[in-house]
C-alpha positions in Angstrom: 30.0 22.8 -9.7 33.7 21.4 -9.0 34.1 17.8 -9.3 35.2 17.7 -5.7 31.9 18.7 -4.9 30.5 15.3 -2.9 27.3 13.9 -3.9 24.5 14.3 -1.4 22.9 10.8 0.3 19.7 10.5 -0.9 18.5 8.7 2.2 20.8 9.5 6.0 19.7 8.0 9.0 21.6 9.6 11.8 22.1 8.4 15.5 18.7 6.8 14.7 17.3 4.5 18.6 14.2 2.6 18.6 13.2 1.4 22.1 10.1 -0.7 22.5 9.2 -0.5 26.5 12.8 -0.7 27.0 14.0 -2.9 25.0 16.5 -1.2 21.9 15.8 -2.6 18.7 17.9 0.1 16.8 20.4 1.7 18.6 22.4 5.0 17.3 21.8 3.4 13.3 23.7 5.9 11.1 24.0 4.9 7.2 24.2 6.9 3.9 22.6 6.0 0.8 23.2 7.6 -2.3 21.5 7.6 -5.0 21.3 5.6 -7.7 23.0 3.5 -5.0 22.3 -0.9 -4.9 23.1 -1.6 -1.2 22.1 -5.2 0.4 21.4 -5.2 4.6 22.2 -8.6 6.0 22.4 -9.2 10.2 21.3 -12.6 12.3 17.4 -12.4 13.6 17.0 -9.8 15.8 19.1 -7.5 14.1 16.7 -4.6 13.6 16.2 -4.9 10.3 12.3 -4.6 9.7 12.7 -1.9 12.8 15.2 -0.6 10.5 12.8 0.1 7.1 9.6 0.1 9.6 11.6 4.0 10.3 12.8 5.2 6.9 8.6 4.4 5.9 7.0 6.0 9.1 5.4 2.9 10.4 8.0 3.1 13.8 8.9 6.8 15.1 12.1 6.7 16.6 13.0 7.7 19.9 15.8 9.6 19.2 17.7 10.7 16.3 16.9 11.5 12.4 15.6 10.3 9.2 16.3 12.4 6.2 15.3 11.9 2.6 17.0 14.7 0.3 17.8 16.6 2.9 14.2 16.6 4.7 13.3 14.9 7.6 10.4 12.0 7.6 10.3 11.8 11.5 6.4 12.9 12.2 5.4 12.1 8.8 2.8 9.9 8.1 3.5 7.1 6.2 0.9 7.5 3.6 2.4 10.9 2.5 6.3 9.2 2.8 5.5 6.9 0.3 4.7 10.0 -2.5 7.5 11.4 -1.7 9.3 8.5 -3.6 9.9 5.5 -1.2 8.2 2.5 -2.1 8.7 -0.9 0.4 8.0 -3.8 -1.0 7.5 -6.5 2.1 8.5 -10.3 2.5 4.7 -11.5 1.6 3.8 -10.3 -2.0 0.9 -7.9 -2.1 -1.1 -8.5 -5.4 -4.7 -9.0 -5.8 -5.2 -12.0 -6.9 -8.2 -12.9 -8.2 -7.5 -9.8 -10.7 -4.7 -10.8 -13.7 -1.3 -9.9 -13.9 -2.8 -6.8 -16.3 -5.4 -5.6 -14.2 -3.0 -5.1 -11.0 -0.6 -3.1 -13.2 -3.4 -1.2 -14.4 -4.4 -0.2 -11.4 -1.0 0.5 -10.1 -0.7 2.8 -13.1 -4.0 4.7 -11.8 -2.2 5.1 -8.5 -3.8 7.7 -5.5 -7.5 8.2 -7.3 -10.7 7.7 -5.6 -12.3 4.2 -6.1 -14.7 5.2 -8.8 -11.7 6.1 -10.9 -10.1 2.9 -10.1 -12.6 1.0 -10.9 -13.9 2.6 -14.5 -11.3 4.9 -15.5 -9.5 4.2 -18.4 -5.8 4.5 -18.6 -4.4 7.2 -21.2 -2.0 5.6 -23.5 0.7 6.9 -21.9 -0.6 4.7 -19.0 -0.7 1.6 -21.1 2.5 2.4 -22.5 4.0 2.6 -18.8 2.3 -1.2 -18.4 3.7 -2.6 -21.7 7.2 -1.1 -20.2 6.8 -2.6 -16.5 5.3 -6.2 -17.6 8.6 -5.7 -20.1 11.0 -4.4 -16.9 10.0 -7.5 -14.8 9.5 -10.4 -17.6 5.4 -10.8 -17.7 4.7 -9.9 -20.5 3.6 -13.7 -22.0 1.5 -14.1 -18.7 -0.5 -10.2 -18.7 -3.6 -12.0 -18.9 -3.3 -14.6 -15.9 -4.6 -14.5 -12.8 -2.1 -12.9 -10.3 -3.2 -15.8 -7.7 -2.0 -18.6 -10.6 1.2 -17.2 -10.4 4.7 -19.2 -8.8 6.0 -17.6 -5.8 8.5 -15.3 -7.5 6.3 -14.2 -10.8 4.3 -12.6 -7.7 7.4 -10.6 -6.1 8.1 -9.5 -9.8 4.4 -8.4 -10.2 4.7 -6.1 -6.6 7.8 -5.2 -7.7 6.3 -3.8 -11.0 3.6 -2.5 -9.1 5.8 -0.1 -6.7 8.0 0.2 -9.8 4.4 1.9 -11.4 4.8 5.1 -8.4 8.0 5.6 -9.8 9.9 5.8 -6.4 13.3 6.9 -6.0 14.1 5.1 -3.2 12.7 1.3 -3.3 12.9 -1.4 -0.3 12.9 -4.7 -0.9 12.7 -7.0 2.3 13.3 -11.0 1.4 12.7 -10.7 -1.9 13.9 -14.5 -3.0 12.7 -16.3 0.2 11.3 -19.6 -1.4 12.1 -18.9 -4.9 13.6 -21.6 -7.5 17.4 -21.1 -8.3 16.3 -19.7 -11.5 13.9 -17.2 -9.8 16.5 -15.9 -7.7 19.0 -15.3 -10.2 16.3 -13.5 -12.2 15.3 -11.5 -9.3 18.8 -10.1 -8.8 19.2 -9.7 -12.3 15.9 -6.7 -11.9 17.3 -5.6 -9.0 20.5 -5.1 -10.7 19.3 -3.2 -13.0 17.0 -1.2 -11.5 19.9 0.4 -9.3 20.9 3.8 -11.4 17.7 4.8 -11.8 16.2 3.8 -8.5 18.3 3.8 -5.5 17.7 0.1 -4.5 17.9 -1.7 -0.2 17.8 -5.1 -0.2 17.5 -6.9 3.0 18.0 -10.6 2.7 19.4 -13.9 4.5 20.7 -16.2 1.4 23.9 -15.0 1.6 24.5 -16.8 -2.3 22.1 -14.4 -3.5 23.7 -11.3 -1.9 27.1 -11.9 -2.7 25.4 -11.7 -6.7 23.9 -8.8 -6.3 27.6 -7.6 -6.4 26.8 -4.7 -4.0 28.1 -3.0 -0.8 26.6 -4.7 2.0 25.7 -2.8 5.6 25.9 -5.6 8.5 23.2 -4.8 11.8 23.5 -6.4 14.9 21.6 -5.3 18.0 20.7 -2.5 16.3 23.7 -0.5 15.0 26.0 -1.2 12.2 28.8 -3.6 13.0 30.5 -3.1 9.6 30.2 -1.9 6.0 32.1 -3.0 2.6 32.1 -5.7 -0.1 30.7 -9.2 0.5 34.2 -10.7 0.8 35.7 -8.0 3.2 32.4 -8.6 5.3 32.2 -12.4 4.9 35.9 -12.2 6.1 35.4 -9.7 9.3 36.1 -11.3 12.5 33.1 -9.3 14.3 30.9 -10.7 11.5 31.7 -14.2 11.8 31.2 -13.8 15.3 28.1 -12.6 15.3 27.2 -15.5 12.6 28.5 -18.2 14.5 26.4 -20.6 16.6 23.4 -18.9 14.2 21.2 -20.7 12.2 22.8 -18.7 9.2 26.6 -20.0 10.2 26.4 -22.0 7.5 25.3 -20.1 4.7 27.3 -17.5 5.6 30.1 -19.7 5.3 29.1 -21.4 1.8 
């Protein structure tokens, strides 16, 4: 292969609309990921951005246009089967079980797609237990493996789900919110995993602290009304005069502008 040969997106939405009784909450979406890629989504409420992942997972069929993951299109698929193709979402409100500890919900993460008997009595192989050693070690748990998941602060939990999607091994990972309420400290941390789980995961952030985006040192894709306005570095997008439009009279004017 020539080196001029381009890499192919991982994930391509293309000329994707989503119209709910009439009303467009996407509207011809194109983006590119590719992989490897660390890309953060920002936009003002109403945006499209949950419409926006709700899509690339199956949960929302759009009404015209195409989703493609390597190459294949997802449009029709259900969403149980999108997520073992490799995309794993993580959503705003952390999904752990709580009254199980922080080793138990990796465990069974681990198990993954068995039936419930298996889940419940099958042991992990050691390669299993080596995989939870490596994710409690990935995400920074390890000192709290045998805590309840409920006893947990607010951002231990995201780093648990995290850990636990982490366990499917997705290629593609979306991450919605993922430092809404967190400490300082917790957020810093969280952008330092998400960080470095770009390279080996492609990794789509969608998130309104602006502070925390521009750390995640990423390119950043603005939506509003359902398309993309623009695309680039935090400080050419911070700096757009469409953007700052969009932003202003918002109730995220002034982090934008911080």
């Amino acid at each position: 292969m020539s080196h001029s040969t381009a890499v192919a997106p991982l994930l391509q939405l293309r000329g994707v609309s989503v119209s709910f009784d009439g009303f467009w909450a996407l509207k011809d979406l194109d983006l590119a990921l590719l992989p490897g890629e660390l890309r953060a989504v920002i936009g003002p409420n109403g945006a499209g951005k949950t419409t926006f992942l709700d899509v690339i997972t199956g949960k929302v069929r759009p009404t015209r246009g195409d989703v493609l993951f390597r190459g294949r299109s997802l449009v029709g698929i259900p969403e149980h089967r999108i997520a073992r193709l490799g995309i794993g979402r993580k959503f705003q409100t952390p999904r752990v079980i709580e009254n199980l500890t922080v080793g138990h919900n990796l465990d069974l993460a681990v198990k993954g797609s068995h039936g419930p008997l298996t889940l419940l009595f099958g042991r992990l192989s050691a390669q299993q237990r080596q995989r939870v050693q490596e994710l409690l070690a990935v995400v920074g748990l390890e000192r709290h493996v045998a805590q309840q998941a409920g006893s947990l602060s607010h951002g231990q939990k995201q780093w648990l789900e995290i850990a636990m999607l982490l366990a499917q091994d997705p290629e593609l990972l979306l991450v919605d919110e993922p430092v809404a309420g967190l400490s300082d400290e917790e957020t810093e941390l969280t952008g330092k995993l998400l960080r470095s789980l770009a390279g080996d995961h492609t990794v789509l952030v969608i998130e309104h602290d602006m502070d925390f985006i521009r750390e995640l040192q990423a390119p950043v894709t603005v939506l509003h009304e359902g398309h993309v306005l623009c695309e680039g570095s935090m400080d050419v997008v911070q700096n757009d005069p469409r953007v700052i439009e969009v932003y202003l009279g918002t109730e995220t004017e002034g982090e934008f502008q911080s």
